[in-house]
C-alpha positions, 0 to 999 in steps of 0.5 A: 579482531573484528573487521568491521569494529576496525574499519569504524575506528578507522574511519574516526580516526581519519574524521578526527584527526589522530589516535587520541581523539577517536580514542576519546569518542570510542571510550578506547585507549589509545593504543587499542585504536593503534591495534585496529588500525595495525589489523586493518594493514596487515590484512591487506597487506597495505599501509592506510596512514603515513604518521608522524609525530605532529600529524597523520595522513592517509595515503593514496590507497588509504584514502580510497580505503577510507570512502569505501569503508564509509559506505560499508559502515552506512550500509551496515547502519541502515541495515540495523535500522530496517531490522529496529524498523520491522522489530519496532512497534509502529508510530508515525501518520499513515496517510491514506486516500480511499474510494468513499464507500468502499473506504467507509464501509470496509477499509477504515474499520481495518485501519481503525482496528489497526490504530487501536491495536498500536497506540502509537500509530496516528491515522489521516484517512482522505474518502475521495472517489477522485484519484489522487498523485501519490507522489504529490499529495503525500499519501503513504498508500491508496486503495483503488478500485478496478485495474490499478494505475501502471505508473513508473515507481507505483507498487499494487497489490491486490487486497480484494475482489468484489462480488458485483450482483444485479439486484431489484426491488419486488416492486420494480419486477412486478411491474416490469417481470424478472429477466431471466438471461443477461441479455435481457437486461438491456430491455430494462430501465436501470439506475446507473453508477457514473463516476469520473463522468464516464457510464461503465457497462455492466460486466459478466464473465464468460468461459474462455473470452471477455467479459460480455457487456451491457448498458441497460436503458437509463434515466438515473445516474449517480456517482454516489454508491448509496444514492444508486442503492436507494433508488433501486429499493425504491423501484425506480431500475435495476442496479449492478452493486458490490454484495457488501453494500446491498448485503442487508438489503438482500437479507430484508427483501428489500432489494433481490438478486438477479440472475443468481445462477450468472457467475459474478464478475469480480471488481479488484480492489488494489493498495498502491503504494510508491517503490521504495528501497525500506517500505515503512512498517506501518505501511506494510502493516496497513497493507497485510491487514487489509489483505487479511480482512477484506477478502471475508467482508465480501 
């Protein structure tokens, strides 16, 4: 017989009360769940139920037993339950917070896809550059931009990395010439990206040591991507952007890469997700798409 087919007759019979009535729920004849339990002793060699004609009762070694074979069988249903899980097409809300441009530009089209492909699959996308709890907020996964939260709890995965260029329009370096060293930077008027209220430096990777940085002259700060952009077209300063948002900036003229020989720093971008022992599929998912798609969108 099978072991385990045994111990969940077992333990309906002890839920039930007697052979009859697990016979009845398990579509068995009575002796057959007489048979399971009889299997189950002679393999440990230990009597489970003391029964007599009006009623059945575990003994001690049995009702130990009994609690043990509850877990087995819990573990062995939610094990089924993962397989159905990753087996099955996925359905359910994916709730997802995302920086705003990064989010609209790259990630949602990614999840849209997604969306499409599985009908069941509804999507709750937040476009905030604020972080957000996970925890908290009910968010199934986040995506961030530069060093990933170190929290208790929180899973990152890397999913891409950014190309950051300095870029300016013709107009800007006929007026003011074309820097030729990162050093020179620092002499010339920029249009700086602020987010959280903090100005970071621009970032530029040296062999064998940290990143050198620089903070040039400003008298424009956004926290909006676009807004930082536009200004740099219209010649008001240098800009430090990812190379998916000027592509086509780049590709018209109307903005021109600095520096082109300068190694680019590279801006990671992760997926955060809170540790859990079953990872939903949908999540998992999200994640491998994206992991998939991004890296050529950069």
């Amino acid at each position: 017989m099978d072991r385990l087919t045994s111990m969940a007759v077992f333990v309906k019979a002890v839920d039930l009360g007697s052979f009859t009535a697990a016979a009845e729920a398990l579509e068995l004849s009575g002796p057959m769940v007489g048979k399971h339990v009889r299997f189950l002793e002679e393999r440990l060699g230990v009597r489970l139920l003391t029964r007599t004609t009006r009623r059945q009762s575990l003994t001690d070694f049995g009702r130990a037993y009994y609690e043990r074979c509850r877990i087995v069988l819990a573990e062995v249903e939610a094990a089924d339950a993962l397989v159905a899980d990753q087996l099955a097409e996925p359905r359910g809300r994916l709730h997802v917070t995302m920086p705003v441009h990064f989010g609209r530009r790259c990630v949602a089209p990614v999840l849209l896809k997604l969306a499409q492909q599985y009908p069941a699959l509804e999507l709750d996308l937040s476009f905030s550059d604020r972080f957000s709890d996970l925890a908290e907020d009910d968010y199934d996964l986040a995506i961030r931009t530069g060093d990933p939260e170190e929290k208790p709890g929180l899973v990152a995965r890397r999913v891409a990395r950014q190309r950051m260029l300095v870029c300016a329009a013709p107009a800007y370096l006929e007026r003011h010439g074309r820097p030729q060293r990162v050093e020179e930077l620092a002499g010339h008027q920029a249009v700086i990206y602020r987010r959280s209220g903090r100005i970071r430096p621009w970032l530029f990777p040296q062999e064998g040591q940290s990143p050198l940085e620089i903070t040039p002259a400003n008298r424009l700060r956004f926290d909006d991507l676009d807004a930082v952009a536009d200004a740099a077209t219209l010649g008001m300063g240098l800009a430090w952007l990812p190379s998916w948002l000027v592509r086509e900036r780049l590709s018209s003229g109307a903005l021109v890469q600095l520096l082109p020989e300068q190694p680019a720093f590279l801006y990671d971008a992760y997926a955060l997700w809170l540790q859990a022992p079953h990872l939903p599929r949908r999540v998992r998912l999200a994640v491998e798409a994206l992991t998939d798609a991004l890296p050529a969108m950069m």
